[in-house]
Each structure stands twice: as structure tokens, then as C-alpha cells.
N, C-alpha and C positions, 0 to 999 in steps of 0.2 A: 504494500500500500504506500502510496505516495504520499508524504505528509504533507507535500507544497500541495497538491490537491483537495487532502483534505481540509489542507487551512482555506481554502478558497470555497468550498460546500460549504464548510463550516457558518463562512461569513456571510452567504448566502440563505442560510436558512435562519442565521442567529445576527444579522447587521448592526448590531448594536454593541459586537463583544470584541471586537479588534480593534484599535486604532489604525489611524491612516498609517503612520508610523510601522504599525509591524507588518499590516500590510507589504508596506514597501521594502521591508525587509526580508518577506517572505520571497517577494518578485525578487530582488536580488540575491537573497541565498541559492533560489532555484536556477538558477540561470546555464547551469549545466544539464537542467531536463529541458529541452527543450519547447515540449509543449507545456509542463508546467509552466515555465517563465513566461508564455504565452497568455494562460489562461488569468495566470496574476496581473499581465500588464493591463489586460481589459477587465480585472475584478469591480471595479466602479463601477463600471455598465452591466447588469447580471443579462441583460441581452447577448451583448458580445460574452460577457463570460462563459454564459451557457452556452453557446456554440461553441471556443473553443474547449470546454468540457465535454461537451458531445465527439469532437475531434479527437481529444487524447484518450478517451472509451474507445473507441472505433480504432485507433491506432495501436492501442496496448492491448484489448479485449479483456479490460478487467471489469469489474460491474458497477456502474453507479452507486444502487441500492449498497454494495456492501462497506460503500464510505459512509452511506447515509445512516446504516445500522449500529457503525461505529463511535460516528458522533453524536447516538439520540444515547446509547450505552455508556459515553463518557459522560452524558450530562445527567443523568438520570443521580 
């Protein structure tokens, strides 16, 4: 599991719990995955974000749902 991903679901579902700041720290930690660092640089727009998450699903064939199962499990 990719954690630059899931920090990007993450904010996604919970927009209230990162600051811009880590944000942008994530986009540049990740910058060796390359669609991660993709999907962070459009995190702001959960439009373009969500396509390119649609992208790095479709290119890695890992599954949406089991980031999403993992962040509802860390927050509970």
C-alpha cells in the first residue's frame, strides 16, 4: 500500500485533517512514485485528484476500496 496514496484518500474523505503544509510535503516526499506525486500535485482539486487516482489503480491494479478500508480502520 502506498502511503503517498493513502494520504491523498485520506484527505479526501477527511478534508479537514491535513494541513496544506503536509500536504505539500507528502507531494514532495512522493516524488519518486510517480503517479503518486501526480495525484498529490492535483490533491486540491479532488476532481483532478480523483482521476489521477483512478490512473494509479488502473496502473498498479491495486484496489481503491482497500485504502479506503484502511483509513475508516485507522480512524475508528
Amino acid at each position: 500500500m502506498n502511503k503517498h496514496i493513502l494520504m491523498v484518500i485520506d484527505n479526501q474523505l477527511n478534508p479537514d485533517k491535513y494541513t496544506k503544509e503536509q500536504l505539500k510535503k507528502n507531494a514532495d516526499d512522493s516524488r519518486a512514485a510517480t503517479y503518486a506525486a501526480d495525484v498529490d500535485a492535483y490533491a486540491a482539486d479532488n476532481a483532478d485528484a480523483g482521476y489521477w487516482l483512478n490512473e494509479y489503480f488502473k496502473l498498479t491494479g491495486e484496489i481503491k476500496q482497500d485504502y479506503i478500508d484502511a483509513i475508516n480502520k485507522d480512524n475508528k
